[in-house]
N, C-alpha and C positions, 0 to 999 in steps of 0.2 A: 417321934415316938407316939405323940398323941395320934398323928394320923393314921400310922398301924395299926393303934387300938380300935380306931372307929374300921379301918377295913376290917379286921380280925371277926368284929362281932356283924357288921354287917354280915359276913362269908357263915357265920354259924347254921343260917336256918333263913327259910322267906319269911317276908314281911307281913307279920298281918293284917288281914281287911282293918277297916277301921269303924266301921258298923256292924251293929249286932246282928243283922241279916244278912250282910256278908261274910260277918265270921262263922254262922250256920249250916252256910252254902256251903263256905271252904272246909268245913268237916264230912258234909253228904260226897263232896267231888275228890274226897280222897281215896273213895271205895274204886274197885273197877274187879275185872273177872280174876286178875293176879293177885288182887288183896280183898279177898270178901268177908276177911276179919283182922279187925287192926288192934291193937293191946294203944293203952292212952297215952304211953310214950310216942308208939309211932302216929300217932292222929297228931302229938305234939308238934316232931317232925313235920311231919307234916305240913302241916297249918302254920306254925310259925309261933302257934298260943301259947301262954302258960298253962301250967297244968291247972290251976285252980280257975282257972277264965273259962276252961275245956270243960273242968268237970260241970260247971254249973250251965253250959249252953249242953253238953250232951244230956243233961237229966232234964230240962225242956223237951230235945227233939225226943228222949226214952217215954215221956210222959206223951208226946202227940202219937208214936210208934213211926218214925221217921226212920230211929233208932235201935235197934236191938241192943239190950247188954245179955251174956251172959253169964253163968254162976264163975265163971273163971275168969273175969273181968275184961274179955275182951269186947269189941265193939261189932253189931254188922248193921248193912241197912235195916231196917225194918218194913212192917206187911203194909205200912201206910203209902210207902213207895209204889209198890205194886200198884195200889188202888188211885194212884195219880197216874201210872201211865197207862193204867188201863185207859182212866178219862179219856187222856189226851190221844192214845188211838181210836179212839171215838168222834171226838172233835173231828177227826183228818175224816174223817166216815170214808174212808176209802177202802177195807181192810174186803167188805164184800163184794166188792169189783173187782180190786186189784188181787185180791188171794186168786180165783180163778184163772187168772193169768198167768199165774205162776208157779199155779200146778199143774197148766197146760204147756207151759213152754218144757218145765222138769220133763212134764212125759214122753214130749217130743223128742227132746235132747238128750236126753238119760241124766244130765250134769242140775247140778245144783243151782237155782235161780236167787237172787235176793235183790231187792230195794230195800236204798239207803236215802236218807234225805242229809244235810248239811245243816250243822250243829255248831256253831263259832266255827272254830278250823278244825273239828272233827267229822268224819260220816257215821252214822249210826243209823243199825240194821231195825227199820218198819216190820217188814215181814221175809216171808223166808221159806221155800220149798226144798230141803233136804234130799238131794237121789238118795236110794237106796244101795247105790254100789258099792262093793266093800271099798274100793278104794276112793275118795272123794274127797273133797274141798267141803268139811260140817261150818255151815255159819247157824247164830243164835239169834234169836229176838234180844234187840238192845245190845251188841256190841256196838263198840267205840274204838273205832281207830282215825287214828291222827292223818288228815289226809298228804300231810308230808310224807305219808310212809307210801304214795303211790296206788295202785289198781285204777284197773280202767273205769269204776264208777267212781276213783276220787277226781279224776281228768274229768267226766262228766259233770259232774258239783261247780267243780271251779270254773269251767265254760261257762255255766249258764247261771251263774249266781256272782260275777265281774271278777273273775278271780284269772290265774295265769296259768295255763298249763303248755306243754311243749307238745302236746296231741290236738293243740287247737284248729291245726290247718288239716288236719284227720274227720277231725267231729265236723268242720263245716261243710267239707267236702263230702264225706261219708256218712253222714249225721250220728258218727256213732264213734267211740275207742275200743281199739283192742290191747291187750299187754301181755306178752308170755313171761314167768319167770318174773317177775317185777316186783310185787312185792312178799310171795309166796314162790319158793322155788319150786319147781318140774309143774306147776300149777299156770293154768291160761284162761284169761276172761276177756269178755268183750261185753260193753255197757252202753245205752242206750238212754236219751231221756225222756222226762216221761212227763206230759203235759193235759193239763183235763180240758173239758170242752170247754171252757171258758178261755182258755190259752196261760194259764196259770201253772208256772213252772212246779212241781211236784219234788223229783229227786229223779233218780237214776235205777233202774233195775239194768239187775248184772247176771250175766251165764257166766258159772265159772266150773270147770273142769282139768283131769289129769291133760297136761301140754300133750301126753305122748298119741293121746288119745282124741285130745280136742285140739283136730288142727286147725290151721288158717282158714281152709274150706268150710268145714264143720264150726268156725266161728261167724263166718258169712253168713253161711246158712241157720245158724243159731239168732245174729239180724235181722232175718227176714220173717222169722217164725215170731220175735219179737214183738214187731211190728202189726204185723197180720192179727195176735193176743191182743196186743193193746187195742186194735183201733176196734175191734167185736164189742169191748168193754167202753166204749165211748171214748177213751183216752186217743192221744195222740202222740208219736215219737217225733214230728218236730215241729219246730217253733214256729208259730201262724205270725203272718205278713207284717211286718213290722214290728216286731217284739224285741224287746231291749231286755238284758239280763238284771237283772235289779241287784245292788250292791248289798252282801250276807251279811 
């Protein structure tokens, strides 16, 4: 009996951090694009916290603007977010290099470009050239997907940062992944990596377009056009003589 009690209340909720800067974090990373406003029950959930341990670290992060409350007591990030990842696209100083490249590949291709770099086991979108087609594949500045969920830039990630993918004898051979259907149905991409002149692995910029539309060929040749961007911009698509992937 006692040991059902302890599963029971294990199974109610995760565990929470055990530092006050852990437990801060794990209230910022409960936000994402499906929940950009959470009420302090579900931050509870969430988190694992009690509510009064919550309230007193949410009116911290409310006070720095990490935080947004509104009059209806629910929770979203706040403007101080923004101005951190402004920074850290800054930091990467890549944004006027590598932009040019990927609104020159869009205009070639007609399809949608994006780089992603690797995030723990996520990929999160750098930057981002939108076609204008009505029908298309719209990615955003700053999404997050789990690279468990596939696309040929999360096959790229895990190549070149010691990770496993089933497209590895693809990418060595072709220096590059393709995937129709994969993680987006009727939707196809092919992902390329991306390395600066120093030979410093970067992330993955990806074409991705309608399957019916962006065939096989048209993904080749979306490759090559890739390539050709990148290297204008000083970058390179593959890895210089001896390079080992360094563990993420």
């Amino acid at each position: 009996m006692k040991n059902q009690e302890i599963d029971t209340a294990a199974s109610v909720g995760p565990k929470p951090p055990a530092g006050v800067l852990e437990r801060g974090i794990s209230i910022l990373e409960c936000f994402s694009e499906d929940r950009l406003r959470m009420s302090l029950r579900e931050l509870a959930e969430c988190t694992g916290l009690d509510k009064a341990t919550l309230l007193r670290l949410l009116g911290v992060l409310t006070r720095a603007r990490m935080i947004h409350r509104f009059d209806s007591g629910s929770y979203a990030p706040g403007p101080a977010l923004l101005h951190m990842g402004m920074l850290y696209r800054s930091t990467f100083d890549l944004g006027t290099r590598l932009q040019p490249v990927l609104h020159e590949v869009m205009r070639q291709t007609g399809e949608t470009v994006a780089f992603y770099i690797r995030s723990g086991e996520e990929r999160v979108c750098l930057y981002r050239e939108n076609t204008a087609r009505e029908v298309r594949h719209h990615v955003e500045v700053g999404t997050r997907i789990p690279l468990s969920a596939g696309g040929s830039s999360a096959h790229i990630l895990l190549a070149f940062t010691g990770g496993t993918t089933e497209h590895q004898a693809e990418i060595d051979a072709k220096g590059y992944a393709m995937t129709r259907a994969e993680r987006v149905a009727e939707m196809a991409s092919v992902a390329l990596p991306v390395f600066d002149g120093d030979g410093t692995f970067l992330g993955a910029l990806v074409v991705i377009g309608l399957a019916s539309r962006h065939s096989v060929a048209a993904q080749r040749k979306a490759a090559e056009i890739v390539r050709h961007e990148l290297a204008l911009q000083g970058f390179a698509s593959k890895a210089p003589s001896g390079w080992r992937p360094v563990q993420a």
